[in-house]
N, C-alpha and C positions, 0 to 999 in steps of 0.2 A: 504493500500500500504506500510505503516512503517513499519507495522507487518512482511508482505512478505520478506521485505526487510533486517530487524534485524536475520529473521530465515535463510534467505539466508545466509548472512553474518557469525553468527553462524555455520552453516553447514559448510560455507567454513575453520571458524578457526578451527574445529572438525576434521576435513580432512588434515588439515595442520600441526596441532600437534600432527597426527597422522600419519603423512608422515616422521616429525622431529624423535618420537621417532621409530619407525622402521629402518629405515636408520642407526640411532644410535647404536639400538640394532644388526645390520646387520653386520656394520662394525667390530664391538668388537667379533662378530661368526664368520666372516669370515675362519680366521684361519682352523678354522674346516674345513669350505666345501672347501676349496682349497682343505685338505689334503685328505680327502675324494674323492674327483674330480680326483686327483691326482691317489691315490690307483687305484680307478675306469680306468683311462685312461691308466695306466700299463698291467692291469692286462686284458681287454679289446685287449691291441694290442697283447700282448703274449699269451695270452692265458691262463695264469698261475695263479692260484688260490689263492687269498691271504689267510693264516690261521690266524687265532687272536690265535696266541701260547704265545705271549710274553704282557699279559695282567700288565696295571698301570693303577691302581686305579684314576680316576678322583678327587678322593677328598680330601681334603688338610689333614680333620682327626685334626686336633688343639685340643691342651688338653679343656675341659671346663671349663669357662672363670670364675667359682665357685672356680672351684678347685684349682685354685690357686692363690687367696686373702690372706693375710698376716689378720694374727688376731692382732690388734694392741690395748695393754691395755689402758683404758683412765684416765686421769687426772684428780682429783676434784681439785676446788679451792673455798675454802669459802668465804662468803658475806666480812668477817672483812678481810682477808687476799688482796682481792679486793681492800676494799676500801684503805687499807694503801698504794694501789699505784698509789692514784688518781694523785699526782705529773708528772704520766707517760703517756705515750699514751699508753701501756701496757693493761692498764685497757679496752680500747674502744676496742681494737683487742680480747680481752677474751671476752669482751660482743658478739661482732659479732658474736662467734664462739656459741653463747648461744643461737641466735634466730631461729624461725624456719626454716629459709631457712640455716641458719649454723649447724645446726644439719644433716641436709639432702644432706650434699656437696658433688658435684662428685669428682671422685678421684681428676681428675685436681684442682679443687679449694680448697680441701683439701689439695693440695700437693704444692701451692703455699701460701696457709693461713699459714701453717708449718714453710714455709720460711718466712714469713713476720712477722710471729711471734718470731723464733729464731732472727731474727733481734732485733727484738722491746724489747725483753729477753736482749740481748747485751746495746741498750742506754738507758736502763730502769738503768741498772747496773751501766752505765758511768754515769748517773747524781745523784744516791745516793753516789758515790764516790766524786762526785765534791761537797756533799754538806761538807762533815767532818763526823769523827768519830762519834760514836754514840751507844748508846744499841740497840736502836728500828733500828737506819739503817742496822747496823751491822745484825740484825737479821733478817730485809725485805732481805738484801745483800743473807745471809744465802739462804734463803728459794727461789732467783732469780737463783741463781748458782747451789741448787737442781732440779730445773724446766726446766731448762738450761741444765743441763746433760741429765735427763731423753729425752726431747726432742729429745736432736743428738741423743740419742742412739736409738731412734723410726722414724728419718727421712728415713734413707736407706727402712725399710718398707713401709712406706706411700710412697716413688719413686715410688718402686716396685710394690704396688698398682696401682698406677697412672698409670704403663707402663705394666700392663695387663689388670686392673678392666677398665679402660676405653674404651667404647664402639668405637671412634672413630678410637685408637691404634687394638684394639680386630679384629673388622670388616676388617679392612683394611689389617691385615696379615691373614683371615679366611675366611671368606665369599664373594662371587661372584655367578655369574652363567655365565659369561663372559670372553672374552679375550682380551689379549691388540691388537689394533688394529694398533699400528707404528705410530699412528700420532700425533696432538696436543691434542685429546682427550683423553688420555692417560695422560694426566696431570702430565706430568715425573717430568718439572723443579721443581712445584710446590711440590711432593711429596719430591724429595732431597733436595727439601729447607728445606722443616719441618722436615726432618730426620739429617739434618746434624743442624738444630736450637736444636732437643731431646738431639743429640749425646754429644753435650757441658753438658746435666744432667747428661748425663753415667758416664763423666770422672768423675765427684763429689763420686759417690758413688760407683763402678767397684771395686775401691782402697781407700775406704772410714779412710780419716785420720782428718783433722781439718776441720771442716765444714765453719768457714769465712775465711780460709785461700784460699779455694777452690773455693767460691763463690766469693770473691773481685777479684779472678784469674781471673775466667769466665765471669764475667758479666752477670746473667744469662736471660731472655729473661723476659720480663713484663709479668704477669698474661694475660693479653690482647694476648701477640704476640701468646704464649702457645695455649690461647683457639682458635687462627685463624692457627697454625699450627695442629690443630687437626681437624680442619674442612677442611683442605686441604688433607689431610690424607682420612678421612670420604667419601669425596665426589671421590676423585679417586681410594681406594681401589686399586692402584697401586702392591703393594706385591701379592698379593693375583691371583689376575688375570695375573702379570710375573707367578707365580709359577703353576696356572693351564695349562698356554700356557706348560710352559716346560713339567707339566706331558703329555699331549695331543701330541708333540712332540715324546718324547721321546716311547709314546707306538706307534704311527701309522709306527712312521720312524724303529722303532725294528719288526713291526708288514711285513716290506713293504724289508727291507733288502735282507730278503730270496730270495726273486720271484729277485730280482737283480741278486741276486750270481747261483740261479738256470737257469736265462737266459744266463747266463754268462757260463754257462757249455754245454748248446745247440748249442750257437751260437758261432763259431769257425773262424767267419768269411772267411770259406772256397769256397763259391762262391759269386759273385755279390748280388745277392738275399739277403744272409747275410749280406753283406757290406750296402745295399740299408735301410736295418732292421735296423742297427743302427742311422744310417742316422735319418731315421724316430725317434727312443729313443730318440737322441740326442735334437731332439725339443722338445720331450716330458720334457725331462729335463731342457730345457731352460724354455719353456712357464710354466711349473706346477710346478719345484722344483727352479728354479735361480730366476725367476723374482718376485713369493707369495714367496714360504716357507722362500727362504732361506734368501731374502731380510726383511721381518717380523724375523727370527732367528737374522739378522744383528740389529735390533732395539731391542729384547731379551736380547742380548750379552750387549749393550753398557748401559741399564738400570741395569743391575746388576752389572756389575763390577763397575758402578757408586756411586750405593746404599746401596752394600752389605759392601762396609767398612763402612758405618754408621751405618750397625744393626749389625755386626756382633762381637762388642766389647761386647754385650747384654750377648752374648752364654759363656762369661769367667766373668760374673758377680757370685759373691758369693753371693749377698741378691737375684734373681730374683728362681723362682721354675723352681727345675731341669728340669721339663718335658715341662715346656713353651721354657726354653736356648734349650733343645732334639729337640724340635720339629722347632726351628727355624736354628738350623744348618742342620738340615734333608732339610728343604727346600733350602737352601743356600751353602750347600757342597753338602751333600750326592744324592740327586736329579740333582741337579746340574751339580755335575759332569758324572750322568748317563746320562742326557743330553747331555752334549759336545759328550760322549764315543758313542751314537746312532747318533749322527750326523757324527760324524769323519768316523766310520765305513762305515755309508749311503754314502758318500760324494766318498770314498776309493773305493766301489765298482762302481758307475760310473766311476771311474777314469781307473778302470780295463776292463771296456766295451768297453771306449771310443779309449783306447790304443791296443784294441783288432784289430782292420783292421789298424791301426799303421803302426802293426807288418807285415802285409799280402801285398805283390806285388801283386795284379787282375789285 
């Protein structure tokens, strides 16, 4: 009877978690079958033929995530040069960088060990100074403030690493198979949190001048906060799935245009019949385009102009590869604004329908 009753039970969490993600995956499609539904319900009461003339590519296309890794020369530091700075904590941050799992660092933790070590470079500096002159200090001094250059001059690439080579950053402006669905699953606030927490790394290096000048400016976010703004990133793939909506957008409403503007040439609203015809459009445009598309277009709109001045300082960065800033303005202007340009048109030509028995005394 246990047995029955554990397989039952099982059965039912099977069913349930299988109910959870469908639904999930339902909502984030949605978009699509509105517009679909939509197309269909037009073209249906007119009669009029939809052509896919004015095709966009569904796919984001993003340079590969290979191709634009910064090669960054490495640093020896010998046993004796080590130990002469056992005085520091210095020494324990180079040892970490030596063991196996610091050989192996993801960019993020490479890009925050960087900074914990130009730190530890800095009071390593301050307490050979505080001890007094000296040959052998003088010459640790030396060899702190060559390591210490070399450093800044290799942080801006290890950023720029961090802010393509990681998978969580990568995925999140690249990959989905999904769209946003306007709600809280969409994980908005969360994504502009951890884009406007990056954006404080951008100012450092965009205009890359004194590195602790820059850094005591900012305060910049604990190793910790970084790796939990990258898992909010990760897990809502927010960019990514805005920017697919808008391609998906912008081809059905260019695709859908025409049969408007062609109806609009039929219909003269010169008897009743006519008049009754728009009547009927007019719901079609309520129930299929105001209340889905254009109300999802309304949660579209207010996530980018939210978010896009946090990424879009990225596109005027000198260390970041040309073709990753290319491809992020392409989504964030250039698409963008062919966006608005398919909707405003869309929008224009109901307004010409609607105005059409306006015009007409029946």
């Amino acid at each position: 009877m246990l047995v029955t009753n554990v397989k039952h039970f099982t059965v039912l969490l099977i069913l349930f978690f299988v109910f959870v993600v469908t639904t999930g995956c339902s909502k984030q499609q949605q978009i699509e079958n509105d517009l679909l539904a939509y197309q269909s319900r037009l073209s249906g009461f007119t009669g009029i033929k939809i052509q896919q003339q004015n095709q966009v590519s569904a796919q984001l296309n993003a340079p590969l995530k290979n191709s634009l890794k910064q090669n960054i020369e490495q640093i020896y530091i010998n046993l004796r040069e080590l130990y002469a700075l056992q005085d520091c904590t210095l020494n324990q941050v180079v040892a970490q960088r030596n063991t196996a799992l610091g050989k192996m660092q993801l960019p993020s933790k490479r890009y925050s060990y960087e900074i914990a070590l130009l730190e530890e470079l800095a009071n390593c500096k301050a307490q050979l100074l505080a001890k007094g002159d000296g040959e052998n200090v003088s010459s640790i001094l030396n060899q702190l403030e060559n390591w210490e250059k070399q450093k800044k001059k290799q942080l801006p690439l290890v950023w720029s690493n961090f802010i393509t080579q990681s998978d969580e950053i990568y995925l999140h402006i690249s990959s989905t198979s999904s769209y946003i669905s306007g709600d809280e699953e969409d994980n908005f606030i969360a994504s502009k949190q951890a884009w406007k927490a990056l954006s404080g790394h951008m100012e450092v290096f965009i205009s890359f001048q004194s590195f602790r000048e820059n850094i005591d400016k900012l305060g910049l976010p604990s190793p910790e906060k970084i790796e939990q703004h990258l898992q909010q990133l990760d897990q809502s793939r927010l960019l990514a799935r805005m920017w697919k909506t808008q391609l998906l957008m912008t081809n059905l409403l260019n695709n859908t245009t025409p049969l408007l503007e062609e109806y609009l040439l039929a219909n003269t609203c010169s008897n009743s019949k006519q008049a009754d015809d728009i009547v009927i459009m007019r719901n079609i445009f309520t129930m299929f385009f105001a209340e889905k598309i254009q109300s999802l277009a309304a949660e579209l709109n207010k996530y980018h102009y939210q978010i896009a001045p946090l990424v879009l300082p990225l596109t005027e960065s000198d260390i970041l590869p040309s073709s990753y800033k290319d491809y992020l303005k392409r989504q964030l202007v250039t698409n963008h604004n062919a966006y608005k340009s398919a909707m405003k048109i869309h929008i224009e030509s109901w307004q010409q329908i609607f105005a059409r028995c306006a015009q007409k005394n029946i």
